[in-house]
Phi, psi and omega in degrees: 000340196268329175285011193297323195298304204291355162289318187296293188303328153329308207296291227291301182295342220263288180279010168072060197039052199015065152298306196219094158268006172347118172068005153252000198325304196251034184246325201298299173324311171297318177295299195287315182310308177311328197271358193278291169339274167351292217279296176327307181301357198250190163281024183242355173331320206259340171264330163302293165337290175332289165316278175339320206261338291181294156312262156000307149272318141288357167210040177305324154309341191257023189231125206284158159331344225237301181317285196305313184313338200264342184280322175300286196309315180289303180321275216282315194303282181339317171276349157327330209248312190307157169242014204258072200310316185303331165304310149310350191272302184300322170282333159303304172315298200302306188314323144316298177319303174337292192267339174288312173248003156230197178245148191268111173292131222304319200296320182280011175306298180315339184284319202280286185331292189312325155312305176290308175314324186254021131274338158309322170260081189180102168316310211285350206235342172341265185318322179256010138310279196343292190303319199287334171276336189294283189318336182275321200270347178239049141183155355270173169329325191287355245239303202317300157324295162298336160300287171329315172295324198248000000 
């Protein structure tokens, strides 16, 4: 815990606020999902998040399925838990990022719902749950379906 600030800043410079993975491609995904619980416990989570979202956007291909659920599922469980708005803030951005530049995977689908409802009651957060489900229901088709049922 204590290199932790100083790890995040390597990353963040090292992949250019994960930007740039280069020659790291099919390790980096894995490394940060193992590394998030550490970085949740400390003050850097809302900058980790950051990182994440970063990744995700420019480089949602290079991040396997099985990764982004654990990334989705530890994300919405934390904000779940938290009393920290800006982590919750943060975590609506990543779950954007998600469905905007990958696909939100059907397993952490109950992790998003479940987030999402209990941002809908947090007033500050209304409007951006709203946009983050409008955006998870209009791709892909199937995410439409799978909304529906539940």
């Amino acid at each position: 815990k204590e290199d932790t600030a100083f790890r995040l800043l390597m990353l963040q410079v090292l992949t250019k606020s994960g930007r740039d993975i280069q020659y790291m491609e099919d390790k980096i995904g894995p490394f940060l999902l193992s590394w998030m619980p550490q970085v949740f416990s400390t003050d850097r989570a809302t900058e980790f998040l950051t990182l994440l979202i970063g990744l995700i956007h420019y480089n949602a291909t290079y991040i396997d399925e099985d990764v982004l659920t654990g990334i989705v599922q530890l994300t919405c469980g934390e904000a779940r838990g938290t009393k920290y708005l800006d982590f919750i803030e943060k975590s609506l951005d990543l779950l954007s990022a998600v469905v905007c530049y990958s696909s939100l995977p059907i397993d952490a689908l109950q992790a998003f719902i479940t987030i999402v409802c209990h941002t809908l009651n947090i007033e500050r957060f209304i409007e951006r749950s709203l946009e983050v489900v409008f955006k998870a229901s209009s791709h892909p088709p199937g995410m439409q379906c799978h909304l529906h049922h539940v």
